[in-house]
C-alpha positions in Angstrom: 0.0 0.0 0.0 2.9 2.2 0.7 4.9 1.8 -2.7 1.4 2.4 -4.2 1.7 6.2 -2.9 4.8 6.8 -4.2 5.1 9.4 -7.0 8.4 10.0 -9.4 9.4 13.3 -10.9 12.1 13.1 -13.4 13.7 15.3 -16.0 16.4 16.1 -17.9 18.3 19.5 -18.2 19.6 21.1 -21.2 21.3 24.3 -22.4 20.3 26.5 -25.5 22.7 24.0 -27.4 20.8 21.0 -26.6 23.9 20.0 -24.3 23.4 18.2 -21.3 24.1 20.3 -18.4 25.8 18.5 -15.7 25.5 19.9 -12.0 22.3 22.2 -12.4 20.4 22.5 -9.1 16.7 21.3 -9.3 14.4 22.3 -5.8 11.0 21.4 -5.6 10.3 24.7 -4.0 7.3 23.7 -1.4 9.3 20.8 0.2 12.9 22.3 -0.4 13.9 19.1 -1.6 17.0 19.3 -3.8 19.0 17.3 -6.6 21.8 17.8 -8.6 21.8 17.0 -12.0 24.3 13.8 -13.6 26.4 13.5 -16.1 23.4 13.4 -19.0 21.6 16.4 -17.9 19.1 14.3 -15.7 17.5 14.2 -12.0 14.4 12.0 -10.3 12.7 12.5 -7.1 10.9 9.6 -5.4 8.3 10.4 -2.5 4.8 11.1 -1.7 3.8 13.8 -4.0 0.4 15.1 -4.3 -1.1 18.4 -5.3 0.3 21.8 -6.6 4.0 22.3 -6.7 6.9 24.2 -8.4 10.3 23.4 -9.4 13.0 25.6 -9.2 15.6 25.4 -11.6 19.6 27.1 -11.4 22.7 26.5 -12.6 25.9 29.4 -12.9 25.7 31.8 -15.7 21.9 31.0 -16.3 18.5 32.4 -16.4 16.8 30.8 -13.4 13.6 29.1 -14.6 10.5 27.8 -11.9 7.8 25.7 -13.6 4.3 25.2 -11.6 3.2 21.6 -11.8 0.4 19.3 -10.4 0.7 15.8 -9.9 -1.3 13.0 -8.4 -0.4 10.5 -5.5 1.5 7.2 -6.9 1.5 8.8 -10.8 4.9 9.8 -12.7 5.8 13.4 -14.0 8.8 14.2 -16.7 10.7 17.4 -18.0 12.5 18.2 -20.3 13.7 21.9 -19.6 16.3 24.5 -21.3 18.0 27.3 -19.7 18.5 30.0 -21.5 22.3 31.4 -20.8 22.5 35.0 -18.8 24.8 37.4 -17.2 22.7 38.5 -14.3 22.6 35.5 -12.0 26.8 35.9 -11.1 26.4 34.9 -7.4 26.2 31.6 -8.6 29.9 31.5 -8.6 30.1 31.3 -4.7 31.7 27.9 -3.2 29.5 24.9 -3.1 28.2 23.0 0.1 27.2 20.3 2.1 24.0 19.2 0.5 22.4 21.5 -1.4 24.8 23.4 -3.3 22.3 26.9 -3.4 21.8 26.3 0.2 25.2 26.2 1.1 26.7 29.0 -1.2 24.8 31.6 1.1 26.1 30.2 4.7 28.2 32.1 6.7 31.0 29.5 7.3 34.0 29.9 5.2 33.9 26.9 3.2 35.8 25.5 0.2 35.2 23.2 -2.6 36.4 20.2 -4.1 34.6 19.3 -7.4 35.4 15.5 -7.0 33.5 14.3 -10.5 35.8 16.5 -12.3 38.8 14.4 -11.3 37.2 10.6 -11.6 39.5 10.6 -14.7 42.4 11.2 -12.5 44.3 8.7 -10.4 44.4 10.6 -7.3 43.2 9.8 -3.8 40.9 12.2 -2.0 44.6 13.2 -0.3 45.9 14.5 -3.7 42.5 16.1 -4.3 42.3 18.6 -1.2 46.3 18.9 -1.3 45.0 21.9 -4.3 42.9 24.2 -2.4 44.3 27.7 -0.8 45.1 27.0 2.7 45.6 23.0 2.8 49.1 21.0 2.5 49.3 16.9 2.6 52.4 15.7 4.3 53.3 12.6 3.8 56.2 10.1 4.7 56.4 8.3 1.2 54.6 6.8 -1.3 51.2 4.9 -1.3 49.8 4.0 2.2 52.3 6.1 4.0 51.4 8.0 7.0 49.8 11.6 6.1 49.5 14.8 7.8 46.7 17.1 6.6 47.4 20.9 7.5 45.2 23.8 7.6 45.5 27.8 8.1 48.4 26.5 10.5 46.0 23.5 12.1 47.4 20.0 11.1 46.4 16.3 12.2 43.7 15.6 14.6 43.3 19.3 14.8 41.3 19.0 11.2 38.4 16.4 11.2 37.5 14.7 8.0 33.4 13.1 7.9 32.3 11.1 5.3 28.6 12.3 4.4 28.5 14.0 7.5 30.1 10.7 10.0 33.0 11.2 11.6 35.8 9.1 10.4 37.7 8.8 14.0 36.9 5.1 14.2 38.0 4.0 10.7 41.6 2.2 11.4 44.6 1.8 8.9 42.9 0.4 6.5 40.6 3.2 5.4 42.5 6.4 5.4 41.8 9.6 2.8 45.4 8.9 1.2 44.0 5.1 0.0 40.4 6.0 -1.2 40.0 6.8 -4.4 39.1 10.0 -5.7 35.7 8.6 -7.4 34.4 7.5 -4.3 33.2 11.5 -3.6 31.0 13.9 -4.8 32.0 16.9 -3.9 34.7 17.4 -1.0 33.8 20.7 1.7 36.8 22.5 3.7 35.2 23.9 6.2 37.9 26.7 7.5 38.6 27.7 11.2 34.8 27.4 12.6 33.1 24.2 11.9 29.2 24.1 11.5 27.0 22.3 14.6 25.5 19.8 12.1 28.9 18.5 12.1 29.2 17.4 15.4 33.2 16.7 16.4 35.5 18.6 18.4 37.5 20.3 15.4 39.9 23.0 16.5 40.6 24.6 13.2 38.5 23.1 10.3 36.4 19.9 8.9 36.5 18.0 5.5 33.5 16.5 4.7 33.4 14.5 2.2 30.2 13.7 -0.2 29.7 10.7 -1.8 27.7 9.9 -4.7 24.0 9.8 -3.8 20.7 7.3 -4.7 19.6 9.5 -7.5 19.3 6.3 -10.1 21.4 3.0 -11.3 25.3 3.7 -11.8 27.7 1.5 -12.6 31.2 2.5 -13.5 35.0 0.5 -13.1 38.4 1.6 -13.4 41.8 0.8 -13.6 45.3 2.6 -13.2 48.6 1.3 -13.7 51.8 3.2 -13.0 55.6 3.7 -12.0 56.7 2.0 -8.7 54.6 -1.0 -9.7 51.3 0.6 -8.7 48.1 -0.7 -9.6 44.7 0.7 -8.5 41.1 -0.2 -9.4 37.6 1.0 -8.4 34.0 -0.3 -9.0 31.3 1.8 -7.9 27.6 0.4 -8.3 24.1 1.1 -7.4 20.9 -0.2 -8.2 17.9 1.8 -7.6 14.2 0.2 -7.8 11.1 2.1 -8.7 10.0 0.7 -5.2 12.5 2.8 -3.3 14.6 -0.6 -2.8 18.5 0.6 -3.2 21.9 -1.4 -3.1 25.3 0.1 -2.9 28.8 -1.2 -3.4 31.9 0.9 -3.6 35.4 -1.3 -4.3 38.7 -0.6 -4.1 42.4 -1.7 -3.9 45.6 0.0 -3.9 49.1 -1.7 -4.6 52.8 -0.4 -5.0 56.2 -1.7 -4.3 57.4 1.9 -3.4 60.2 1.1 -4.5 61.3 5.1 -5.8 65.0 6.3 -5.0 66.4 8.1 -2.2 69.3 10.1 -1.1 70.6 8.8 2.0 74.2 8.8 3.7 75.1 4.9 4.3 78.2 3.3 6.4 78.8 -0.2 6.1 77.7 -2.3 8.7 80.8 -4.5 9.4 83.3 -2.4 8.7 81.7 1.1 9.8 82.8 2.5 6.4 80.8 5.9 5.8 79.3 6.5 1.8 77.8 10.1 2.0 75.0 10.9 -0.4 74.3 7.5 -1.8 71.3 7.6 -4.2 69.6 4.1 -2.7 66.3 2.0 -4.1 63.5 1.8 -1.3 63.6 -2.2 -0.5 60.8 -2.4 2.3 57.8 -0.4 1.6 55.5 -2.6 -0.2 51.6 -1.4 0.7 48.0 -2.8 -0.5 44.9 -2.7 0.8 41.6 -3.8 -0.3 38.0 -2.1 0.8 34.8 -2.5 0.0 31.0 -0.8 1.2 28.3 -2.2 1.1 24.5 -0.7 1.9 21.3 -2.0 1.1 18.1 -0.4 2.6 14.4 1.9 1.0 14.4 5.5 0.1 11.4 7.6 -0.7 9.4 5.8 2.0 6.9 7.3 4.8 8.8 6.2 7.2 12.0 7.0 6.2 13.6 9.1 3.7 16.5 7.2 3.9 17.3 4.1 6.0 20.6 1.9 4.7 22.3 -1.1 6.8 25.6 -1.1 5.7 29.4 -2.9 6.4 33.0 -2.0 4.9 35.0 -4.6 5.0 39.0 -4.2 4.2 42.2 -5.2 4.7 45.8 -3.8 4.7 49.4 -4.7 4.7 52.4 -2.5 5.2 55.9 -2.7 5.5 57.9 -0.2 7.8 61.1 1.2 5.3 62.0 4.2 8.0 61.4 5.0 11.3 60.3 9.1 11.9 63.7 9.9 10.4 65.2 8.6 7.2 68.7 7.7 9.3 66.6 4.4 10.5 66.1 2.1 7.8 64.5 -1.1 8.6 64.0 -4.8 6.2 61.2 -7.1 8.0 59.2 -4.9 10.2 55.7 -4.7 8.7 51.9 -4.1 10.3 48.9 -5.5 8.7 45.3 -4.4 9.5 41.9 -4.4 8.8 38.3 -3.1 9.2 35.1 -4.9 10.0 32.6 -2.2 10.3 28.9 -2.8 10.2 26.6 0.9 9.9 23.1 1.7 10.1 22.1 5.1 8.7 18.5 6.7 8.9 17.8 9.9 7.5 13.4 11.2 8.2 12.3 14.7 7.2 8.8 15.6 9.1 10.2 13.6 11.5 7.2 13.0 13.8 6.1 17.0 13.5 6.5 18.9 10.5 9.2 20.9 9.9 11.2 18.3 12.3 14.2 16.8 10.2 16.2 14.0 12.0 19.4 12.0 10.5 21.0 9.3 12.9 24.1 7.5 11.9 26.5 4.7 14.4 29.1 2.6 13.3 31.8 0.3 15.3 34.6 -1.1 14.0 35.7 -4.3 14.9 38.8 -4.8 12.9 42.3 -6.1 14.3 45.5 -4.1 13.8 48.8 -6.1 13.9 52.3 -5.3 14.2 54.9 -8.0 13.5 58.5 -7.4 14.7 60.2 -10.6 14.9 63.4 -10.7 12.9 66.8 -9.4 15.6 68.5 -7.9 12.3 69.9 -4.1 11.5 69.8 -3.3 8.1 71.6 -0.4 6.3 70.2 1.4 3.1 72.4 -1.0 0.5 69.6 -4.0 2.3 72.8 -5.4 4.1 71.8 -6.3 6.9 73.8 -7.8 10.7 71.8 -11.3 12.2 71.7 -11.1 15.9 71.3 -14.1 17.9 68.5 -15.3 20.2 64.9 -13.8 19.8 64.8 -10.1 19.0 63.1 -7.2 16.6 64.5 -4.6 14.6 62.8 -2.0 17.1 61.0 -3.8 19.7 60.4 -7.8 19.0 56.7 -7.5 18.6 53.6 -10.1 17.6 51.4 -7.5 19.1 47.5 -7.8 17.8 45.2 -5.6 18.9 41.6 -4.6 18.8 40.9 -0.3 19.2 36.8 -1.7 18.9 36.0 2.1 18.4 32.3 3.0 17.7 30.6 6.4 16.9 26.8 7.3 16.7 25.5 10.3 15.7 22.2 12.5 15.4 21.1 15.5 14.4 17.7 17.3 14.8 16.5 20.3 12.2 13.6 21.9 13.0 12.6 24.9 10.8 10.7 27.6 13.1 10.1 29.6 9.9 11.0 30.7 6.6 14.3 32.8 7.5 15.3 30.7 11.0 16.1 27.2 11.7 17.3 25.3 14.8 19.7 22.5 15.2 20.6 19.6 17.8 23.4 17.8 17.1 25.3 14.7 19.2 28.4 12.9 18.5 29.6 10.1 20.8 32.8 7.8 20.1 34.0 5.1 22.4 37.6 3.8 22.2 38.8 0.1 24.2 41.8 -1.3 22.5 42.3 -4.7 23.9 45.0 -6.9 22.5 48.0 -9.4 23.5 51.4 -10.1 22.1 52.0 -13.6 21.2 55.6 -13.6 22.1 55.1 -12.6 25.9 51.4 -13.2 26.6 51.9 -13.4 30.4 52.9 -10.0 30.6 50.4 -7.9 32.6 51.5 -4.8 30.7 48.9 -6.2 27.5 46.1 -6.6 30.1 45.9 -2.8 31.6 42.8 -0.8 30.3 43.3 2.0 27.3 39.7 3.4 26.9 38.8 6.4 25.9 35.2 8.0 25.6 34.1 11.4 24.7 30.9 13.6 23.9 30.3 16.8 22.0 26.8 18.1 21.9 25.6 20.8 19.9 22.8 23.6 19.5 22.7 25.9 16.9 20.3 28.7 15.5 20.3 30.2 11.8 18.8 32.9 10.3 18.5 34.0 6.9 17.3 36.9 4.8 17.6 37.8 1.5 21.4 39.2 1.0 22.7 38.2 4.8 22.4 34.9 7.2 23.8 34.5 10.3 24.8 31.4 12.4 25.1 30.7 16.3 26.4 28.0 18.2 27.3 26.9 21.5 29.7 23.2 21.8 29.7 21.2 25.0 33.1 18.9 25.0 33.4 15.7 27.7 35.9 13.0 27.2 36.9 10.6 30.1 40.3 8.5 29.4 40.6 5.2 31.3 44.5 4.4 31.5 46.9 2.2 33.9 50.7 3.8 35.1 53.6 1.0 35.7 55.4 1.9 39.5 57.1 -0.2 41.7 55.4 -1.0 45.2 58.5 -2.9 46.7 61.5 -1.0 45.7 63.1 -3.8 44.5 64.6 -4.2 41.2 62.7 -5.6 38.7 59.1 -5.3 41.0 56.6 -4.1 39.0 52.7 -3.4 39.5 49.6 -1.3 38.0 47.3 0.9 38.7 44.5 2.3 37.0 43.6 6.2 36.5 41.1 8.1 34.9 40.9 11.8 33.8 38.0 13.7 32.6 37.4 16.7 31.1 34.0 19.1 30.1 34.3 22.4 28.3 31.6 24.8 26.6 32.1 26.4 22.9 30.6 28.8 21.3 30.7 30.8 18.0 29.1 33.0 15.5 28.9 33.0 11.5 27.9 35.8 9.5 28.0 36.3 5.8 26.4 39.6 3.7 25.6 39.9 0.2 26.9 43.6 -0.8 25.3 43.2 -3.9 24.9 40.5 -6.6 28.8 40.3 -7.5 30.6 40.5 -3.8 30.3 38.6 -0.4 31.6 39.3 3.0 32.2 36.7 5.6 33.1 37.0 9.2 33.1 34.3 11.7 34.6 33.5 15.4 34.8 30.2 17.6 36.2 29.6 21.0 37.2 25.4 20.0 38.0 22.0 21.6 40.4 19.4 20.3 40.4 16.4 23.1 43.3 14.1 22.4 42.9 10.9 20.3 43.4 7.6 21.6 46.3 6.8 19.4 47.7 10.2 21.0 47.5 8.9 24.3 48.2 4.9 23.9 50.8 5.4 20.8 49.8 3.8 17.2 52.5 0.8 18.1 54.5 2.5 15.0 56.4 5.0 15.1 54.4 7.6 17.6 54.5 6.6 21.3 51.8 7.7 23.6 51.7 10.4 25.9 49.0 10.0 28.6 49.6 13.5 30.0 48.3 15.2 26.8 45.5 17.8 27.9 42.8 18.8 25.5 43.9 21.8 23.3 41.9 25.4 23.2 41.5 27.8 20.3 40.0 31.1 19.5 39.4 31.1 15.8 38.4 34.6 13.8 38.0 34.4 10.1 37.4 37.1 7.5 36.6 36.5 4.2 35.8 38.1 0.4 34.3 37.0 -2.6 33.5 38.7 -5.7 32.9 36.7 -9.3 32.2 38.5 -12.6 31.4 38.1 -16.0 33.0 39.7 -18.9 31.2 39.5 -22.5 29.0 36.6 -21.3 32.1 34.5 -22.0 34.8 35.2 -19.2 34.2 34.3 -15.9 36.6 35.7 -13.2 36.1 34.8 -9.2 38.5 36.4 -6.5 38.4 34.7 -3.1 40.5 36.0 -0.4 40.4 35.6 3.9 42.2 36.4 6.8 42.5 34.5 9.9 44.0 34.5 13.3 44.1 32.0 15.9 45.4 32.0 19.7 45.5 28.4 20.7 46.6 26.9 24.4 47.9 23.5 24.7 48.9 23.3 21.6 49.3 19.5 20.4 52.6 19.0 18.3 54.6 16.0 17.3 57.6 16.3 18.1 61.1 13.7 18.4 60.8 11.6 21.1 64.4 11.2 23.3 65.8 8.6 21.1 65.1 10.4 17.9 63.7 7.4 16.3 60.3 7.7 17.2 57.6 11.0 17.7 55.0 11.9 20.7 52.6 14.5 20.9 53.4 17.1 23.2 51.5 20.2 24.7 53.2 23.6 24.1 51.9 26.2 26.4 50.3 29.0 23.6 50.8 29.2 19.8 49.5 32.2 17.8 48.6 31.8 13.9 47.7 34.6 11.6 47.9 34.2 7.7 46.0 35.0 4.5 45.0 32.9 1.6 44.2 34.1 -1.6 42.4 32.4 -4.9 41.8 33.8 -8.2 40.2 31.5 -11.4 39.3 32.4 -14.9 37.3 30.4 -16.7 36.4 30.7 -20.6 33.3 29.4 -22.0 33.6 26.3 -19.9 36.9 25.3 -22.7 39.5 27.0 -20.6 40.0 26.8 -17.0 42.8 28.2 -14.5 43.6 29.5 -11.3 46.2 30.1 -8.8 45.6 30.2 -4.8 48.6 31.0 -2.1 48.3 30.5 1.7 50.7 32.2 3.8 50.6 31.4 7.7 52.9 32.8 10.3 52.9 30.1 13.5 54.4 31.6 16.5 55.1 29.9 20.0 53.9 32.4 22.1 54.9 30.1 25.6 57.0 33.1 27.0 58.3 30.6 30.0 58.9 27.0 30.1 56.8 24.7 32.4 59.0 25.0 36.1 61.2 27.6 34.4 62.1 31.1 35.3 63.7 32.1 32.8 62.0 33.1 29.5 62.4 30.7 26.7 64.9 30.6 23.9 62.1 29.5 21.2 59.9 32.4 22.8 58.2 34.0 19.3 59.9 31.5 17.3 58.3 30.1 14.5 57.1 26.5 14.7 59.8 24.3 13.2 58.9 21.2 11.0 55.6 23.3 9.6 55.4 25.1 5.8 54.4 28.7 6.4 54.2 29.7 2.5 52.8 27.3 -0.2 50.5 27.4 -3.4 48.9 25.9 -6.5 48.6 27.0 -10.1 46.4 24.9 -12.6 45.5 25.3 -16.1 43.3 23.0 -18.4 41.7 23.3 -21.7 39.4 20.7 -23.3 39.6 20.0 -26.9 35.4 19.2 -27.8 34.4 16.9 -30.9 37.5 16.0 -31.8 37.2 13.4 -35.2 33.1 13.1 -34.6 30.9 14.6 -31.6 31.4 13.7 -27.9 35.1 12.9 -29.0 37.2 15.4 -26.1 40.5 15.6 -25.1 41.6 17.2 -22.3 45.0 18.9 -21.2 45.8 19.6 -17.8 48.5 21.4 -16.1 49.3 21.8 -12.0 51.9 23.4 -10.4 52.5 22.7 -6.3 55.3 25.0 -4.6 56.2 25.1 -0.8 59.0 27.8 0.5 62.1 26.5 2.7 61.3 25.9 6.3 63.3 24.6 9.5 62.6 21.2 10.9 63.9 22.4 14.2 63.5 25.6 16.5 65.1 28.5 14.5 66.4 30.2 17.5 68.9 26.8 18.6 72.0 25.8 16.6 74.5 28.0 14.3 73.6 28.5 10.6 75.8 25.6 9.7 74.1 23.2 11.6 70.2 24.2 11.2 67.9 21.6 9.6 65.7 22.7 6.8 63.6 22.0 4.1 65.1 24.0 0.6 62.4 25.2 -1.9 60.1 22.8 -3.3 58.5 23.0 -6.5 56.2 19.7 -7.8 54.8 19.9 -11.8 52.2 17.8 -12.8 50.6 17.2 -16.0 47.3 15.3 -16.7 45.9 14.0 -20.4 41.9 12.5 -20.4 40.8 11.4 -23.9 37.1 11.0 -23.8 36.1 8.4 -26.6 32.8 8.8 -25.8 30.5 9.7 -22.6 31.0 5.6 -21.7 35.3 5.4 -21.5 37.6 7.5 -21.0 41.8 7.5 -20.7 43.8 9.7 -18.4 48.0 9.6 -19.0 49.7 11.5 -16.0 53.1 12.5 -14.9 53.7 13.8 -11.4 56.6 15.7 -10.4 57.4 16.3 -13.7 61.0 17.7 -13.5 62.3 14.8 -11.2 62.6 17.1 -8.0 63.4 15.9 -4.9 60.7 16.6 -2.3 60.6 16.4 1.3 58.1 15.8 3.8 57.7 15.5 7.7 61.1 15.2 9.2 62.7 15.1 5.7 61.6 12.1 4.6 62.1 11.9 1.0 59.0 11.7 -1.3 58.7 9.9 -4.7 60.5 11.3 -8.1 58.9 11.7 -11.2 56.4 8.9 -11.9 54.2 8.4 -14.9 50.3 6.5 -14.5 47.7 5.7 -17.5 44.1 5.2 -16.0 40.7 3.5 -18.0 37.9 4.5 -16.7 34.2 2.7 -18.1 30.8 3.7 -16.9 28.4 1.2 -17.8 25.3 2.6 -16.4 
């Protein structure tokens, strides 16, 4: 009786061409649903429709068009509709958003974009992807699989959150990082910059990524394949069926390989006869990576009692070999980690939840997967993959069979209600729970396995908006808890060798708050302002260690922010033809207990550390030109000057050598520069080529405090400069093949610690959508 209700509305979009226009927005205007329109021009909405409505049609650079229809409960309506191109509507240039892109493009936060469907032809990861926009860097410590840092506006780490669909991706283990998933898993990527909107509910000190994924809009099926330098293979399949009954099913597949194998330049002494080779230009031997994911959801949409209600499991596995510790100088031949992720999901998404006007999504998660790390060969390698056989049992760091289980859950949920036209209020909670249990097979009497590492935390949120014509305005207030469960070794005898446990447990609650605003000076320019006073409570691998290369520190206090942004827009059109948008902000934060890596005593390892107060201010600044949709380029650059501001040492008198000195081991000046063109009809219609061009550049930085050591001896990063050049031949709308280079000129880059990245490397990519 219920699928006999259901009505579908589907159309397709066109320009005055008879071109398919991809990305238009389509609202049906008395529900405020919204759609986006696919690749062919086309959108459907499924639900119980009956009666008058209108749809609301917009896309950038034309006419808006609203067309009144009437349709009857369980019948079908279709469109076909052209816009008509214009010069008037130029505010459609503004960044896109979380879900409805002419929603989000008037909010008050100061959000960027990712276009993600624009780079399916691409090889990157969702990593590579944000590593282009003004005001983010990706650090990494090698090739494929290696560890990442993400930085923002000075912000790095933890201190970002990254969501998928709006779910936090805290609880997500080794095998399912943003440097592994493909880029044609996404949608659209958001950087939400220095204030962080309640909906997303996470304690984010200086920014969020959310990442969209491809939504249930109809039945999709596309594969691909990449091959490339280093031996590195990756592939993706991403499927959905859609019924007319509202019945969906989802699966998203992926694998990564590479032997990592790119060259180095390392100084080498022999290990027998102590013989010292300076600058030796050495072959990685011990940094294969692959891991293997896929989703899965199944569930209705379009039904009464749910818009949206999936049951879901990712399932994946990874395995990694450890080349070098946090510093290039260690170099290691058998140590390797595997893991993997058993994750079931439930989402449920209701609009008119209960009342009308009442909108609810709930989402929870827990991953039960096992990390292992396997460090059972007493050798000592050097980087010619000589290595020295010890006797008796031993590891090349700490003879390990350690497994462990972090059995990390998150829910969430989030209440909408809409009081009126121009105000909305919203209820957000997000609660994740951390208890890594585990054993190591090679001394599973020892008590120190059996002591409790649990860590559980809380962040509520309430939020009210308001919106008028040209201005909205946003405010929030954050309530932090997290309680860590933890046991500290001591002696009770005295004697030598004595040892016993005893269990702690620290909590912590704090209150946020912030305000958004945003004004529309007229059509062509937008001003944003926005402030925060933020919480960043400590993960658990920042507290326990990751059993890698970062040991725990279970003194780490929750870090504090204030956050104030100031942004500009202002887009134009020149002839109809030239489209130019300017995007600039300013930001300063004054953070507390700042959370850093740093090098732990033996310099082979890191530990996060709290330094007493940090001060950030920097600018970022974007301009693109675009011409008729052929040509496209841009250029964005993000400076950030990070300052220790901890005047005295903790127990000191005396005022700090590194007082104002500028954070070591952290880029303050970096940018992007990209130009494509696209080649249409090239031999017979729908035949494209497409050229692309991107430039990545980083200034020198020190890796230590500038203030300590002579010239001579000081640490740094030189200049870096990264080309990149991308090919897509489009054969027809059905395959397409993409020929890259990266790090075109062979340059050596560094990252984290100096840590050499990979040299040039070339990848070809077939991508076929079947559906």
């Amino acid at each position: 009786m219920a699928q006999s209700t259901q009505s579908k509305i589907t159309g397709v979009v066109k320009d005055d061409t008879n071109k398919d226009i991809l990305g238009a927005t389509v609202i049906i205007k008395e529900t405020n649903q919204g759609v986006v329109t696919d690749h062919s021009g086309t959108f459907s909405f499924l639900g119980n429709y009956n009666g008058d409505y209108t749809l609301v049609i917009s896309y950038l650079g034309f006419e808006t068009k609203q067309i009144p229809f009437n349709i009857k409960s369980g019948a079908n309506k279709s469109f076909s509709l052209v816009l008509n191109p214009t010069n008037t509507e130029l505010d459609e240039v503004l960044v896109t958003g979380k879900s409805q892109i002419q929603k989000v493009k008037e909010r008050a936060f100061n959000v960027s974009v990712v276009d993600a469907e624009k780079l399916h032809n691409t090889s990157l990861d969702l990593a590579h992807a944000l590593d282009r926009v003004s005001g983010v860097r990706i650090r990494e410590s090698g090739g494929v699989g290696s560890q990442m840092s993400f930085s923002l506006n000075g912000f790095k780490g933890n201190q970002v959150r990254f969501f998928i669909d709006g779910v936090p991706m805290d609880n997500f283990g080794s095998s399912f990082q943003i440097n592994n998933i493909p880029v044609n898993m996404a949608e659209r990527i958001e950087v939400y910059k220095g204030v962080v909107p309640v909906g997303l509910g996470a304690d984010a000190l200086g920014g969020a990524v959310n990442i969209i994924t491809n939504t249930y809009k109809k039945s999709h099926l596309e594969a691909s394949y990449s091959y490339g330098s280093f031996n590195t293979h990756r592939s993706t399949v991403n499927a959905i069926y859609v019924a007319k009954s509202g019945f969906v099913a989802q699966v998203n597949a992926f694998q990564n390989y590479s032997d990592n194998n790119y060259k180095v330049n390392v100084d080498v002494a022999d290990l027998n006869t102590g013989e010292y080779f300076p600058d030796q230009t050495v072959e990685r031997f011990h940094d294969t990576y692959h891991n293997e994911t896929v989703i899965v959801n199944t569930g209705v949409v379009g039904k009464k009692f749910a818009d949206e209600l999936l049951f879901g499991i990712t399932l994946g596995q990874n395995y990694k070999e450890i080349q070098t510790g946090a510093r290039i100088v260690s170099v290691f031949g058998k140590w390797h980690t595997r893991g993997n992720i058993i994750m079931p999901s439930l989402k449920y998404k209701k609009d008119d939840f209960i009342i009308k006007d009442l909108d609810l999504k709930f989402n929870a998660n827990i991953n039960l997967g096992q990390e292992k790390n396997i460090d059972t060969v007493n050798r000592r390698y050097n980087w010619f993959g000589d290595y020295k056989e010890y006797d008796g049992p031993g590891g090349e760091r700490s003879y390990s069979l350690y497994k462990y289980k972090n059995n990390a859950g998150i829910s969430t949920a989030n209440l909408s209600y809409k009081i009126n036209d121009h105000s909305n209020i919203v209820l957000s909670n997000t609660y994740n729970t951390f208890d890594r249990v585990g054993q190591n097979e090679l001394n599973p009497d020892s008590e120190i396995y059996e002591q409790p590492k649990k860590n559980k935390k809380n962040i509520t949120g309430l939020g009210f908006d308001y919106k008028r014509d040209n201005w909205n305005a946003s405010i929030f207030l954050k309530q932090y808890f997290q309680k860590n469960t933890f046991a500290d070794a001591y002696n009770p005898t005295g004697n030598y060798g004595d040892v016993a446990y005893r269990d702690y447990t620290d909590k912590f609650n704090a209150t946020g708050y912030g305000l958004a605003l945003t004004h529309f000076i007229n059509e062509n320019l937008q001003v944003k302002a926005s402030f925060e006073e933020s919480y960043r409570l400590p993960e658990a691998n920042e507290i326990f260690g990751d059993e890698i290369n970062l040991e725990g520190n279970k003194d780490l206090k929750p870090e504090n922010s204030s956050n104030y942004n100031l942004g500009l827009s202002y887009w134009f059109y020149v002839n109809k033809r030239h489209q130019f948008t300017i995007n600039t902000s300013g930001f300063y934060r004054n953070t507390t207990d700042f959370i850093r890596e740093k090098f732990s005593p033996n310099q082979a390892t890191t530990t996060m550390d709290n330094l007493g107060a940090v001060t950030s201010a920097g600018i970022e600044a974007e301009v693109r030109y675009a011409l008729d949709n052929r040509l496209m380029m841009g250029a964005n650059l993000t400076y950030q000057n990070l300052r220790n501001n901890t005047k005295y040492e903790e127990g000191q008198t005396v005022e700090s050598i590194v007082y104002k000195d500028r954070i070591p081991n952290m880029p303050y000046l970096y940018g992007n520069a990209d130009v494509s063109y696209n080649f249409p009809n090239i031999g017979k219609k729908n035949r494209q080529l497409n050229v692309g061009y991107n430039l990545l550049y980083v200034h020198a930085f020190y890796l230590y405090w500038p203030s300590l050591g002579s010239d001579s001896s000081k640490l740094d990063i030189p200049d870096q400069i990264s080309h990149d050049i991308t090919s897509t031949f489009f054969f027809n709308e059905k395959l397409q093949f993409t020929l890259e280079c990266r790090n075109l000129l062979d340059e050596t880059l560094y990252d984290n610690f100096s840590l050499q990245k990979p040299g040039r490397s070339f990848t070809g990519k077939l991508k076929y959508t079947f559906l």
